[in-house]
Backbone bond lengths (Angstrom), bond angles and torsions (degrees), N, CA, C in turn:
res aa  C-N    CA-C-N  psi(-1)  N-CA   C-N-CA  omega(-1)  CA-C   N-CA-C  phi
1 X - - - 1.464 - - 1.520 110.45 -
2 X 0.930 112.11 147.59 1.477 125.62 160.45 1.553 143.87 -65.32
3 X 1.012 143.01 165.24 1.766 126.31 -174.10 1.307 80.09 -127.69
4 X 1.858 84.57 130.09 1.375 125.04 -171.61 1.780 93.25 -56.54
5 X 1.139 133.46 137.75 1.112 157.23 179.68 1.833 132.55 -109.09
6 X 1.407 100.72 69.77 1.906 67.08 -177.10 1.533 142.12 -40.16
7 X 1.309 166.29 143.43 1.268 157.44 147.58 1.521 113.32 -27.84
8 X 1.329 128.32 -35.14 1.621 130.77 -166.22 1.714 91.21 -83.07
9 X 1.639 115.92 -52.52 1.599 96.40 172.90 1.472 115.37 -71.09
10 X 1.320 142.93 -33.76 1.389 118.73 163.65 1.768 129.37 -49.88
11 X 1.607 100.87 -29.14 1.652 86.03 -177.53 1.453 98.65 -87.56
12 X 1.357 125.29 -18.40 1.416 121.24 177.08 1.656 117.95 -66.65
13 X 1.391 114.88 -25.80 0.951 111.49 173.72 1.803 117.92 -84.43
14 X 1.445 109.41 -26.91 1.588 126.30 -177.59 1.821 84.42 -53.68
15 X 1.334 110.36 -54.33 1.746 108.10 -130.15 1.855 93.51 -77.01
16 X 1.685 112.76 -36.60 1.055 131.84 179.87 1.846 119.91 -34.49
17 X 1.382 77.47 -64.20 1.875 101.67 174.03 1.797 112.23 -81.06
18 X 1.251 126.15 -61.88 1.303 113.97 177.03 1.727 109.07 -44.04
19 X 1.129 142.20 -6.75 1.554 129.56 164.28 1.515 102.18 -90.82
20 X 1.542 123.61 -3.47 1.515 102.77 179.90 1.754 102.94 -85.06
21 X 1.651 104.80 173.82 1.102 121.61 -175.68 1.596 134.56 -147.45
22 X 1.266 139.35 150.69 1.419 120.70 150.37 1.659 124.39 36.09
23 X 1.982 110.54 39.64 1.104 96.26 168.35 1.519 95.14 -158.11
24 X 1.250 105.92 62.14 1.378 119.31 -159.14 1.539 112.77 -61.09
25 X 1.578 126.04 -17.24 1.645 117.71 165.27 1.825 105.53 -80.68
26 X 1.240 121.40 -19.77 1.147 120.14 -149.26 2.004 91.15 -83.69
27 X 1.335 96.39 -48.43 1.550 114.17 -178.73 1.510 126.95 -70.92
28 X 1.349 114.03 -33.70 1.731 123.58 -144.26 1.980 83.06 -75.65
29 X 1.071 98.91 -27.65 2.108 94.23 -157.45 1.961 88.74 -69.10
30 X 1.568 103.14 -62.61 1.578 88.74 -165.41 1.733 97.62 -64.50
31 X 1.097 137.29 -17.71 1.496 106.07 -175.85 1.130 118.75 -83.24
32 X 1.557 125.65 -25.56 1.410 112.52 -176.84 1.782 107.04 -79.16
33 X 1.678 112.20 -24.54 1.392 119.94 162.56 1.491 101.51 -36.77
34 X 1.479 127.10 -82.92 1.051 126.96 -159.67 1.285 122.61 -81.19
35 X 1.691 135.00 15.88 1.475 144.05 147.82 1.124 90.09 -66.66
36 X 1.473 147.92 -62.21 1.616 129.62 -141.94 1.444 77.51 -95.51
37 X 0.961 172.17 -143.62 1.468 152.51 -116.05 1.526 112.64 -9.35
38 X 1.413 110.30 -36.17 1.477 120.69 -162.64 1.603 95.07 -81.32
39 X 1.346 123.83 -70.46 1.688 144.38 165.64 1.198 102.32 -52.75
40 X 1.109 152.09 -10.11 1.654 131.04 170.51 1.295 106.26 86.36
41 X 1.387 127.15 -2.36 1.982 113.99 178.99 1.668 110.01 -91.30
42 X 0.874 103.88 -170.80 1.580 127.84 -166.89 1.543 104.42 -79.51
43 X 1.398 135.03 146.69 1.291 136.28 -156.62 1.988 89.42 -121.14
44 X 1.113 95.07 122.50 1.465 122.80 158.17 1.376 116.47 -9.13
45 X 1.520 113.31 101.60 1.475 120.43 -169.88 1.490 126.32 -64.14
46 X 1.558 127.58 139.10 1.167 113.91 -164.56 1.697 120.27 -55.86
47 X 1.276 143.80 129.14 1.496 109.20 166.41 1.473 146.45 -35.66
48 X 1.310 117.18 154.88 1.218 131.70 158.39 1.624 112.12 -104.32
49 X 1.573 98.16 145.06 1.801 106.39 165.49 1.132 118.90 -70.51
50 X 1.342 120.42 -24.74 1.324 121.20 167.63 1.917 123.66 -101.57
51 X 1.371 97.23 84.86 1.778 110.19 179.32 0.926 121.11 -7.74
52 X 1.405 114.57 -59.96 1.626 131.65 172.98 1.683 110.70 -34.80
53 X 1.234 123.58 -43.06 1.190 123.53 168.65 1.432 134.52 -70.86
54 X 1.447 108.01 -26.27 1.763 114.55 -177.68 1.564 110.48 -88.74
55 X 1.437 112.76 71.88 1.626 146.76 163.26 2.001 91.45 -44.04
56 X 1.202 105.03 -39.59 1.746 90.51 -171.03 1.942 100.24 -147.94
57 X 1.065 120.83 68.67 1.282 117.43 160.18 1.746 131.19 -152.83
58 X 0.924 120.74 167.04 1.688 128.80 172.69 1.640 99.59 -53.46
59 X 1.465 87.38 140.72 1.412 118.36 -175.06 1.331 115.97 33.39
60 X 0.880 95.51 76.56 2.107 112.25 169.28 1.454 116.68 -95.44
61 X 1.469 101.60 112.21 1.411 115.11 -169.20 1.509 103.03 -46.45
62 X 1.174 117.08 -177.82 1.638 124.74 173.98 1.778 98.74 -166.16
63 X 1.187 126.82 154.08 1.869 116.37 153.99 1.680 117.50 -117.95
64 X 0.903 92.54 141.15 1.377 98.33 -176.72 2.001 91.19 -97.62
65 X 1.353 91.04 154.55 1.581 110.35 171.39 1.727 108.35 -118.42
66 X 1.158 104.40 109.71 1.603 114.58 169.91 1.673 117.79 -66.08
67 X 1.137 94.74 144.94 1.922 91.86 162.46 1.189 136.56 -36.57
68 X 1.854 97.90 -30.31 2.082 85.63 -171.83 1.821 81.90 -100.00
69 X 0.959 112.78 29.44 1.869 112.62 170.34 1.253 109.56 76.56
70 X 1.747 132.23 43.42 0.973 120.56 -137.73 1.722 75.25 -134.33
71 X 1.578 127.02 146.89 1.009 105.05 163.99 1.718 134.03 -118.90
72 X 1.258 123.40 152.48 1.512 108.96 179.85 1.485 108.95 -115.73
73 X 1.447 106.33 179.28 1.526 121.72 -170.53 1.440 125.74 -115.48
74 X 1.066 114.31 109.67 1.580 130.34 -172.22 1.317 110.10 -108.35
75 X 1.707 117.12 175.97 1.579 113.09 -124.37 1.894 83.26 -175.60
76 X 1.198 125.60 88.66 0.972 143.33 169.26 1.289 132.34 -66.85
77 X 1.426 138.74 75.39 1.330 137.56 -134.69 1.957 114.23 -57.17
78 X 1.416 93.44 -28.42 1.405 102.78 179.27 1.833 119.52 -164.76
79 X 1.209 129.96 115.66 1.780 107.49 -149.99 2.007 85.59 -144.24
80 X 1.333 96.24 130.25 0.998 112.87 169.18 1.728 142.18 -123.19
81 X 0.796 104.07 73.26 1.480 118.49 -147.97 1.193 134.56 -29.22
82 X 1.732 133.86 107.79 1.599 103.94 -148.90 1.666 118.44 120.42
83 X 1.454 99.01 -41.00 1.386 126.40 -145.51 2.020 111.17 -136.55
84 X 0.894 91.22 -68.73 1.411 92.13 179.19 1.822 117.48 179.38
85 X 1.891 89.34 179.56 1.908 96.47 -168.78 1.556 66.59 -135.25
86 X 1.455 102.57 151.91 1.181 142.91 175.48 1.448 111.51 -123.83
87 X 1.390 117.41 131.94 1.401 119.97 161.83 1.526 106.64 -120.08
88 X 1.392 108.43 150.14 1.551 87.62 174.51 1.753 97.04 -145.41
89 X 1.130 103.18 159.32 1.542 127.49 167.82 1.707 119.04 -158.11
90 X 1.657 112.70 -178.63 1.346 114.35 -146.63 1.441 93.29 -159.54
91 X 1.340 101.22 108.80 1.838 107.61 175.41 1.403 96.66 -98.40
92 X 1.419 117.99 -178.31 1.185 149.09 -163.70 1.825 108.15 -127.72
93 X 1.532 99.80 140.17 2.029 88.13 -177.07 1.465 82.22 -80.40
94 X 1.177 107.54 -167.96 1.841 141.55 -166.63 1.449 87.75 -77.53
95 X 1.418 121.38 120.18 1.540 114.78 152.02 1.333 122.29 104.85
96 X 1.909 103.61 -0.34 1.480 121.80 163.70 1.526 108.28 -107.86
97 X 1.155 110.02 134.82 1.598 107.82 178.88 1.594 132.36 -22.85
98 X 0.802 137.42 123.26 1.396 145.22 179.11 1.405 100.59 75.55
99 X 1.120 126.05 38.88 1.752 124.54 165.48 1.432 92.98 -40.92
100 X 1.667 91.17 -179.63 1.536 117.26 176.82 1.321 130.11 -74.71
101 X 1.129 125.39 90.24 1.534 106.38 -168.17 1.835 95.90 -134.89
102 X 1.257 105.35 170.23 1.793 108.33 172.96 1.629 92.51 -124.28
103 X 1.032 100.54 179.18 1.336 116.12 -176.69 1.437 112.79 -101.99
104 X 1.767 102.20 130.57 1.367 114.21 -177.32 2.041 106.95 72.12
105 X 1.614 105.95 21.39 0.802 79.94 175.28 2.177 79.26 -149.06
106 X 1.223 113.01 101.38 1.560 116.24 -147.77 1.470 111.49 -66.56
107 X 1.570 103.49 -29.60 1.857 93.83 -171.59 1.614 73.12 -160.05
108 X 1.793 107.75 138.66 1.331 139.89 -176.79 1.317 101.13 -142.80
109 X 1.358 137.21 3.94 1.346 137.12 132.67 1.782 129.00 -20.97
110 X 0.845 111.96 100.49 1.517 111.11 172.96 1.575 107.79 -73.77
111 X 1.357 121.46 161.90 1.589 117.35 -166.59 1.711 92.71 -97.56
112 X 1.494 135.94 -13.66 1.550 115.79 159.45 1.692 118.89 -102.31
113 X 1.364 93.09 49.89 1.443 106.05 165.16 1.635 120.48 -54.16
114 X 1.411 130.58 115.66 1.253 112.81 -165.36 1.813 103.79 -115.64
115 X 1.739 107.50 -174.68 1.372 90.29 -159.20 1.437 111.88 -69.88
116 X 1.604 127.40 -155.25 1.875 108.99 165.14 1.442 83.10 -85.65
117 X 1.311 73.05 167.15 1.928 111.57 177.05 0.888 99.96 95.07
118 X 1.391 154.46 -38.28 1.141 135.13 -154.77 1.946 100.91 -116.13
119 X 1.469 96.34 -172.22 1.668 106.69 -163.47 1.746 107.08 -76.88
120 X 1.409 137.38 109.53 1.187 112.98 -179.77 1.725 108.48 -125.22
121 X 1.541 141.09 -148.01 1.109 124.70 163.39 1.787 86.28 -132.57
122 X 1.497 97.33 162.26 1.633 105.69 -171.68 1.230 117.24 -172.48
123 X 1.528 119.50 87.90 1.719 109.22 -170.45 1.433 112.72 -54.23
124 X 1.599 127.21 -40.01 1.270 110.85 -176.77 1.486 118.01 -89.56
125 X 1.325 110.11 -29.45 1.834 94.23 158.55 1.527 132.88 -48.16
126 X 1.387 99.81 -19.71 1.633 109.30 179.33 1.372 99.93 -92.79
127 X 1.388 130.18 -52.36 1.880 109.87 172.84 1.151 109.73 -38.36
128 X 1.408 132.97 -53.26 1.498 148.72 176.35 1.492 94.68 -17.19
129 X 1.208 114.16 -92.94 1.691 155.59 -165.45 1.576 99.65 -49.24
130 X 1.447 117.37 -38.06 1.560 130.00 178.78 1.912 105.84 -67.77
131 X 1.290 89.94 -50.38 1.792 101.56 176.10 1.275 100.02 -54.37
132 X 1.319 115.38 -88.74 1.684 119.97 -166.92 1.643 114.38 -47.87
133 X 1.045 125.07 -1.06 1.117 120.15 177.82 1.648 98.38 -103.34
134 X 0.716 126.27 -23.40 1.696 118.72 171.28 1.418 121.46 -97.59
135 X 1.256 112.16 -5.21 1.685 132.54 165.91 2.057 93.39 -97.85
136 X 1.504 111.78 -17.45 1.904 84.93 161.16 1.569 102.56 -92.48
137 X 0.783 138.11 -45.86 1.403 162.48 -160.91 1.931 94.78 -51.24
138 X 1.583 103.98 -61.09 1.492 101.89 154.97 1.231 146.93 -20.87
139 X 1.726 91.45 -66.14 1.592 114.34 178.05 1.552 108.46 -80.46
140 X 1.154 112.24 -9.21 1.727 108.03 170.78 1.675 115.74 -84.19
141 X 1.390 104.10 -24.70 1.656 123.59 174.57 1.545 113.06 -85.83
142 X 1.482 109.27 0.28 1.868 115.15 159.31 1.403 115.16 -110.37
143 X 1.346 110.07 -15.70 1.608 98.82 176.20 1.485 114.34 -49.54
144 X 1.199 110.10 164.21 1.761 132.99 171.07 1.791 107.83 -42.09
145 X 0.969 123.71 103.19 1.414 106.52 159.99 1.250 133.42 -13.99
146 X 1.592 112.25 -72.98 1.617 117.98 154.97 1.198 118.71 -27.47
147 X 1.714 144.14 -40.81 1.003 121.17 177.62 1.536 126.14 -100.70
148 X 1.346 109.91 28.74 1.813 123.85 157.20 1.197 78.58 72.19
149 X 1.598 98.07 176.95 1.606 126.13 153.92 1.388 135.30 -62.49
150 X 1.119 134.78 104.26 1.669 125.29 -164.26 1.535 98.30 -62.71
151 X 1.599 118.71 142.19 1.595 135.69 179.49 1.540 105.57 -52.82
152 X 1.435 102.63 -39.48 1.697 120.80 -160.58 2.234 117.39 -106.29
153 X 1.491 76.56 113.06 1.889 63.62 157.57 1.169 113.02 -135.02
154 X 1.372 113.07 138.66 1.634 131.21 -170.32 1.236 130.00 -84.34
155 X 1.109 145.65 104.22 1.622 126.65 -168.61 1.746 95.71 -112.80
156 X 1.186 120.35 105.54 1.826 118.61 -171.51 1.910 97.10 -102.69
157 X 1.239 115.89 122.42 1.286 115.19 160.95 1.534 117.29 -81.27
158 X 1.362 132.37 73.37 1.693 126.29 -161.10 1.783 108.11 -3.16
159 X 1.152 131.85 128.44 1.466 104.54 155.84 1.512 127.48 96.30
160 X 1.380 90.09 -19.81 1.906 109.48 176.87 1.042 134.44 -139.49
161 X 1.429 111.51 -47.84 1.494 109.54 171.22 1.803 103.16 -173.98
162 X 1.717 95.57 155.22 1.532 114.18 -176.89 1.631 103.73 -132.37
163 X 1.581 93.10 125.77 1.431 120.71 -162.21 1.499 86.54 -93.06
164 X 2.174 106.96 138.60 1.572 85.55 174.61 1.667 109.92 -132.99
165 X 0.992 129.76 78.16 1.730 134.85 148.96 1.257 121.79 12.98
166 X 1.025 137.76 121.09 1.429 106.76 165.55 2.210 112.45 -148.00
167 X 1.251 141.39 119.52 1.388 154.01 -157.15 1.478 97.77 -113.92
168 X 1.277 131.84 82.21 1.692 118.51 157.51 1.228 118.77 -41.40
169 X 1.407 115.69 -39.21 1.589 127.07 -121.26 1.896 91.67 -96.58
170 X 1.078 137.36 -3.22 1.560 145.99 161.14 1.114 107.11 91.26
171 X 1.435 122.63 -3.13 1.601 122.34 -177.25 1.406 135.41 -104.95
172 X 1.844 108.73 -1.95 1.509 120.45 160.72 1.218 94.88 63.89
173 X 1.694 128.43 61.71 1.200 119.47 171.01 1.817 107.87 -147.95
174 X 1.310 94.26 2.23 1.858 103.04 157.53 1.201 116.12 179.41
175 X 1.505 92.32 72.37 1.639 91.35 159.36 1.640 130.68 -84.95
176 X 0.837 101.35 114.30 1.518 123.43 169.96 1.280 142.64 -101.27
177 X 1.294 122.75 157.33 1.811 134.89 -151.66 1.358 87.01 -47.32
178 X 1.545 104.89 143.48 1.290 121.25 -172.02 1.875 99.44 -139.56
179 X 1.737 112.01 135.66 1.648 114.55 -13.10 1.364 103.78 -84.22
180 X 1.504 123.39 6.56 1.406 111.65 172.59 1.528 118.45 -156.93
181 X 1.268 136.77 162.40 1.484 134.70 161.37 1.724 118.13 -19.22
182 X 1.491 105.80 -50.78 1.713 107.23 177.46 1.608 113.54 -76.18
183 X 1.463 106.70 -34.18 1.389 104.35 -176.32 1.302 130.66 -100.03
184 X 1.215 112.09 12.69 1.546 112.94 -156.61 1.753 116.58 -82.00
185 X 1.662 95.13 -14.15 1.739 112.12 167.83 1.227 109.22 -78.29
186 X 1.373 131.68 126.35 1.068 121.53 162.28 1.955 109.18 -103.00
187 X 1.796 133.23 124.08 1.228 120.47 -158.49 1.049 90.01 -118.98
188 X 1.683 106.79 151.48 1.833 102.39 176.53 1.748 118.22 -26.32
189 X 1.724 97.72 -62.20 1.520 94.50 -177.27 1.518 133.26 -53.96
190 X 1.521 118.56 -8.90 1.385 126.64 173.20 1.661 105.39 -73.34
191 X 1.436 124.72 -13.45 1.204 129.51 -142.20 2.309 83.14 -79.25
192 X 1.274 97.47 -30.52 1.425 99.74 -177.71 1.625 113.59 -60.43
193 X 0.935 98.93 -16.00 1.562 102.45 -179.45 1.646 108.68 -99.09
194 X 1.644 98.92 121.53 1.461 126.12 -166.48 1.719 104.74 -37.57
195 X 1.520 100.92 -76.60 1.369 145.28 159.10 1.858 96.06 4.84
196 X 1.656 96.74 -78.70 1.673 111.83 -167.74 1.528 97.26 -76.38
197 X 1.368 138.61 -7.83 1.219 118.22 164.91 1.513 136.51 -80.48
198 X 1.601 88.56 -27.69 1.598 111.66 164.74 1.420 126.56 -84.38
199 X 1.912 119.17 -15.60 1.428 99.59 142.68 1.306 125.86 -100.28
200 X 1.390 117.30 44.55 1.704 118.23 -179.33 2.149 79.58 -108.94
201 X 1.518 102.32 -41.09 1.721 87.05 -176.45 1.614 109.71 -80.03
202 X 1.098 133.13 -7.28 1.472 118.50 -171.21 1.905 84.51 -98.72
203 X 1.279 137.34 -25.04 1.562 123.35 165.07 1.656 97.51 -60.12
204 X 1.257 139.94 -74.40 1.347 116.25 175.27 1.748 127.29 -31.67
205 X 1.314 103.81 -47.93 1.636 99.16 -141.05 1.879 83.60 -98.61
206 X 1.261 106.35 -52.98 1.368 109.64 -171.17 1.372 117.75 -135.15
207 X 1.524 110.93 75.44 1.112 103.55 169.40 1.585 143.26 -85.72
208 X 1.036 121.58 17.92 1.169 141.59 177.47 1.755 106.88 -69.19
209 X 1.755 104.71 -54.57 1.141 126.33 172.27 1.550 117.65 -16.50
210 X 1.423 95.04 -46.71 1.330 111.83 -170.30 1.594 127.64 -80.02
211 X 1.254 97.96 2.03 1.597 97.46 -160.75 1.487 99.16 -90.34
212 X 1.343 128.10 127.96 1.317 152.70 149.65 1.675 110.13 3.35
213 X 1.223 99.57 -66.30 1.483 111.59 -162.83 1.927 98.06 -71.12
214 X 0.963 98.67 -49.36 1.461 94.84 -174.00 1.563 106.85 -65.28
215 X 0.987 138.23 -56.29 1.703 134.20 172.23 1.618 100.05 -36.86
216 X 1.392 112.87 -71.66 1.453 116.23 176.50 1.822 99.22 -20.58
217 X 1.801 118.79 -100.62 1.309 116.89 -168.75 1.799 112.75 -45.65
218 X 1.065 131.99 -24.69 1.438 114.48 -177.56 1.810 98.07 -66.67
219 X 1.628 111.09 -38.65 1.593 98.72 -160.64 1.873 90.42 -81.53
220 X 1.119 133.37 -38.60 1.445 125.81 159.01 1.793 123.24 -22.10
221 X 1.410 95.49 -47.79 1.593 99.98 -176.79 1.599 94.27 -75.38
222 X 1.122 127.61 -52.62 1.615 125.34 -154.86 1.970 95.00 -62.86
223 X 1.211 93.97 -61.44 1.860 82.27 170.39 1.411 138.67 -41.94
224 X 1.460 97.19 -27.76 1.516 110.61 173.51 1.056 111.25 -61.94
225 X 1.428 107.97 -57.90 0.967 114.13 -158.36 1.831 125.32 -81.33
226 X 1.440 106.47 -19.50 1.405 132.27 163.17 1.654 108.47 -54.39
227 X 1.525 118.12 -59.05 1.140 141.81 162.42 1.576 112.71 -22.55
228 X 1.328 106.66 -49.40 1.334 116.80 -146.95 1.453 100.56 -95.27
229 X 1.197 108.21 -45.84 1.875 130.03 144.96 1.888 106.70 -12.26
230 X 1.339 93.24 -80.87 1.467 106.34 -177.70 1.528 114.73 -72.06
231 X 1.026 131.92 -19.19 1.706 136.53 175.96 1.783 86.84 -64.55
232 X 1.471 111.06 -84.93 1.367 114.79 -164.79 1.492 106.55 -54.87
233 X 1.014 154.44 -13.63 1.822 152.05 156.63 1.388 100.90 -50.29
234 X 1.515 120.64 -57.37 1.230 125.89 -165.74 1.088 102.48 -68.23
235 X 1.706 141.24 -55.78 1.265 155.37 -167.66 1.932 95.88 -51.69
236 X 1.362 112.58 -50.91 1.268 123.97 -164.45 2.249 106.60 -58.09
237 X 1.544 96.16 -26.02 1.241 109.65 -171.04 1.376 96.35 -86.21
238 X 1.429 141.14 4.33 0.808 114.00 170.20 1.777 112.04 111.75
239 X 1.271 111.74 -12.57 1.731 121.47 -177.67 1.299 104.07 -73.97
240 X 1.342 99.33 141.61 1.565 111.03 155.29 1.688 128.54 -44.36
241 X 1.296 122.18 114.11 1.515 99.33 -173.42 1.108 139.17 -50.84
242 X 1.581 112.78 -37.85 1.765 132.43 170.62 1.075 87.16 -51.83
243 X 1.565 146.08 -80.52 1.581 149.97 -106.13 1.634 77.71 -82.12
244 X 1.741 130.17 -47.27 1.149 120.79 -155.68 1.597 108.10 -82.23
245 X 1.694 102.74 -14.78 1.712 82.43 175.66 1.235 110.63 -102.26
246 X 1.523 122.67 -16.95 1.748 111.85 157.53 1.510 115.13 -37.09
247 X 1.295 100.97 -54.53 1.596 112.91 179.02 1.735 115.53 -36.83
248 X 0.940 96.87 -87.59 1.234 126.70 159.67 1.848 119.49 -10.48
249 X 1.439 101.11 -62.19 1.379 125.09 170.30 1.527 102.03 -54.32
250 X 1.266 110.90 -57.93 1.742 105.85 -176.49 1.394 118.90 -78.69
251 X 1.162 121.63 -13.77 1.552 110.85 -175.98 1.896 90.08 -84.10
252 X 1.510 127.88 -22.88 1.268 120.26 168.36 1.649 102.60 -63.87
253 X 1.271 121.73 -43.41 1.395 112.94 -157.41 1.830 100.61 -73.23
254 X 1.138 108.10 -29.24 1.638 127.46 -170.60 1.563 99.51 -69.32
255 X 1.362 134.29 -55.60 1.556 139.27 161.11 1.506 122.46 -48.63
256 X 1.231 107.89 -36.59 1.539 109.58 154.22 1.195 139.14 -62.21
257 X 1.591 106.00 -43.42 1.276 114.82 170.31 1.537 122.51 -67.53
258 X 1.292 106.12 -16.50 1.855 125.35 -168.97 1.963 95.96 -89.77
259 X 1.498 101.82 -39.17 1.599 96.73 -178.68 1.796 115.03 -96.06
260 X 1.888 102.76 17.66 1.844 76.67 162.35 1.933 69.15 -145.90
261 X 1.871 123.56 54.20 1.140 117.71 141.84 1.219 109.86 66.10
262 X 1.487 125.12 7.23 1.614 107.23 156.29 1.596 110.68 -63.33
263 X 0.752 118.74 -18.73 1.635 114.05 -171.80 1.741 92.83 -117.25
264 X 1.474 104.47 158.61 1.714 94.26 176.71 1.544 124.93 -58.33
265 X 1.042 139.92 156.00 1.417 137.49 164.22 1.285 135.59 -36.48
266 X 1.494 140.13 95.13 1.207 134.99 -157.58 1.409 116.98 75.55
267 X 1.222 129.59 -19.51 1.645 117.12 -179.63 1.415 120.11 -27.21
268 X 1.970 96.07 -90.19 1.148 108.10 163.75 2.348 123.10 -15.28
269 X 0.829 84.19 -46.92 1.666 104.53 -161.36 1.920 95.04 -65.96
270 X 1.474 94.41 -52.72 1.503 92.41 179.98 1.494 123.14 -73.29
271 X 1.346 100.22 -49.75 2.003 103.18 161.05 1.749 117.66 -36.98
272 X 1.158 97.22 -33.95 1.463 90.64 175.66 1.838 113.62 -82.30
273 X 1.571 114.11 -24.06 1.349 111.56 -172.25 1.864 106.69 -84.65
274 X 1.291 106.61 -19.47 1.026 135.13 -179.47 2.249 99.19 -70.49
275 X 1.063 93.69 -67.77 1.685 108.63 179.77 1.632 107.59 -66.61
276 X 1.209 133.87 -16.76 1.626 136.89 143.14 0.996 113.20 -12.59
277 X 1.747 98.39 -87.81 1.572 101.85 173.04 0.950 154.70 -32.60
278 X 1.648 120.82 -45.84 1.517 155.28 135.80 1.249 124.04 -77.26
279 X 1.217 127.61 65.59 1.642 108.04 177.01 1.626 131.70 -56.13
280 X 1.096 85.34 -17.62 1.858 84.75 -178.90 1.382 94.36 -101.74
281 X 1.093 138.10 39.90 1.363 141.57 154.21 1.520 101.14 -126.46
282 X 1.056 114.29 62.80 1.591 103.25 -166.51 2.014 76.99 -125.62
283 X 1.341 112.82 -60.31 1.430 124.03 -161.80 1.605 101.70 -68.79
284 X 1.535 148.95 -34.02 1.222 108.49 118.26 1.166 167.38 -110.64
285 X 1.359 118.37 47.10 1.214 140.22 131.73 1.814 132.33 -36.79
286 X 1.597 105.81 -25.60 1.277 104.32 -172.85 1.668 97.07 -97.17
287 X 1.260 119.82 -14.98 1.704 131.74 -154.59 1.593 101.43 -106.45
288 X 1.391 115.96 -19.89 1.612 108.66 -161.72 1.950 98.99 -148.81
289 X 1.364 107.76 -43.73 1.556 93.56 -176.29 2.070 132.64 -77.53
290 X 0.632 97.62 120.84 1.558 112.46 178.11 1.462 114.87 87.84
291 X 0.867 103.15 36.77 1.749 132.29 -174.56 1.275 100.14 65.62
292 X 1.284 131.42 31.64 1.678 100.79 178.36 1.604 138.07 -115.22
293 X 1.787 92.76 46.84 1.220 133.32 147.24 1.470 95.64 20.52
294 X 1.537 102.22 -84.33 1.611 130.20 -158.90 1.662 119.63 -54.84
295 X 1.681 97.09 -18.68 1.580 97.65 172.60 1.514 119.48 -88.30
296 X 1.421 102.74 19.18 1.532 95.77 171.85 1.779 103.30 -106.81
297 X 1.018 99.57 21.59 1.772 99.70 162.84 1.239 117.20 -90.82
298 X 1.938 104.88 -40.25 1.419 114.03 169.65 1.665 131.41 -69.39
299 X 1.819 105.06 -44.26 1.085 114.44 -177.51 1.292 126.70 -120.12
300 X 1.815 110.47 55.91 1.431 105.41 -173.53 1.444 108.95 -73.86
301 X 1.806 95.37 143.29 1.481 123.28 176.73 1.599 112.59 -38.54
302 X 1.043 137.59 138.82 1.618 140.48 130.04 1.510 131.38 -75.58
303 X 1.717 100.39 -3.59 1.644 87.89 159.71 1.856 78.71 -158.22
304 X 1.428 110.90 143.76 1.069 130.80 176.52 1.301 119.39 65.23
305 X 1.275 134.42 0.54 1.583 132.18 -168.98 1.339 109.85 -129.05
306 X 1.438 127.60 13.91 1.067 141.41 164.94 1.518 118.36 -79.16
């Protein structure tokens, strides 16, 4: 769950930060301070001198090992163990000092550049965001052995937006937009939405939660097991067992076909909310009501619809 939130501190906090800028050590500490104030998690543990110990805080050493075996020292903007690496940086809009620009290449400004926080397009804010994400991606490839691969990598623009990564698989070898191509930005102004605040805290608190595959098998088991519910009811009435798992088998194959639209949209779905009411109008109901004649090719009856 989430911590109840008023709306006046979310836009107070949106309006607060979208005027910051271009001073990304000066800023990054109070803003990620004041997101977990915002999300309800735990605020960034003080350091230790000894790395090995800072499991959850700002600037956590890391070493890198060079080619001639030589090693250097890295500096982790924010690392939470378990959970995620954070990189962070802080552009500038068009027309405040040190805007975005590359070299030899004078203005990469698009003309619907919008303010921060919100959604805009930007070739050089995105090289930006492309860099730091392979400078976190880095620092996740120096952590300790012992502490695996973090699920999460963070790319935070101070002030605008947090890019979110994400690797179930423990091996830091493709993490990708999380949980998808449209959503994987999170921008101040999304911060209003309940939804994206509660998976910015289950990437802190529980990110495991989140992983694809595991939602998949929990809702796998519940079907099974629902399934299995209704097999033995039917069996109890007296059905043949085969007849009930042919059955059975096709009203799965019949829901499939309804959710990638071989069959019209919702039919299936409503005949059944429709057949609730009446159950023994269910068998013909599938043969004669709402024209759908044609699903008795797919889903002939094992008791009465034959």
């Amino acid at each position: 769950m989430t911590t109840a939130v008023d709306n006046s501190s979310i836009d107070a906090f949106i309006e607060r930060w979208a005027k910051s800028s271009g001073a990304e050590r000066a800023n990054f500490h109070s803003f990620i301070t004041e997101l977990c104030d915002l999300i309800g998690v735990e605020k960034p543990r003080p350091a230790h001198e000894d790395h090995d110990l800072n499991d959850y805080a700002f600037e956590r050493g890391v070493k890198f090992k060079e080619h001639d075996g030589k090693e250097s020292q890295g500096w982790i903007d924010i690392y939470k163990r378990g959970s995620f690496v954070m990189e962070a940086k802080q552009s500038r809009e068009k027309g405040r000092p040190k805007e975005l620009r590359f070299a030899g290449q004078p203005d990469l400004f698009v003309p619907d550049y919008k303010p921060r926080g919100e959604r805009s397009a930007n070739r050089a804010w995105d090289q930006l965001m492309i860099s730091a994400r392979r400078q976190a991606q880095d620092y996740a490839r120096a952590l300790p052995v012992s502490h695996g691969w973090p699920p999460f990598v963070l790319v935070c623009d101070v002030g605008h937006c947090i890019e979110v990564y994400a690797d179930f698989s423990g091996q830091g070898k493709n993490y990708a937009q999380f949980p998808d191509r449209q959503g994987f930005r999170v921008y101040l102004a999304d911060l209003r939405n309940e939804e994206t605040r509660r998976r910015l805290k289950q990437i802190w608190e529980e990110p495991a939660a989140l992983d694809p595959a595991r939602h998949a098998a929990k809702v796998t088991r519940e079907i099974a097991k629902r399934l299995a519910e209704v097999s033995k009811g039917l069996e109890q009435r007296g059905h043949d067992a085969e007849d009930v798992a042919l059955f059975l088998m096709r009203c799965l194959f019949t829901m499939f076909a309804e959710d990638v639209e071989l069959l019209p949209k919702e039919s299936f779905a409503q005949l059944l909310k429709e057949a609730a009411r009446d159950p023994n109008q269910f068998a013909p109901m599938v043969v004669s009501s709402c024209g759908l004649r044609w699903i008795r090719a797919i889903l002939p009856m094992p008791f009465g619809g034959r």
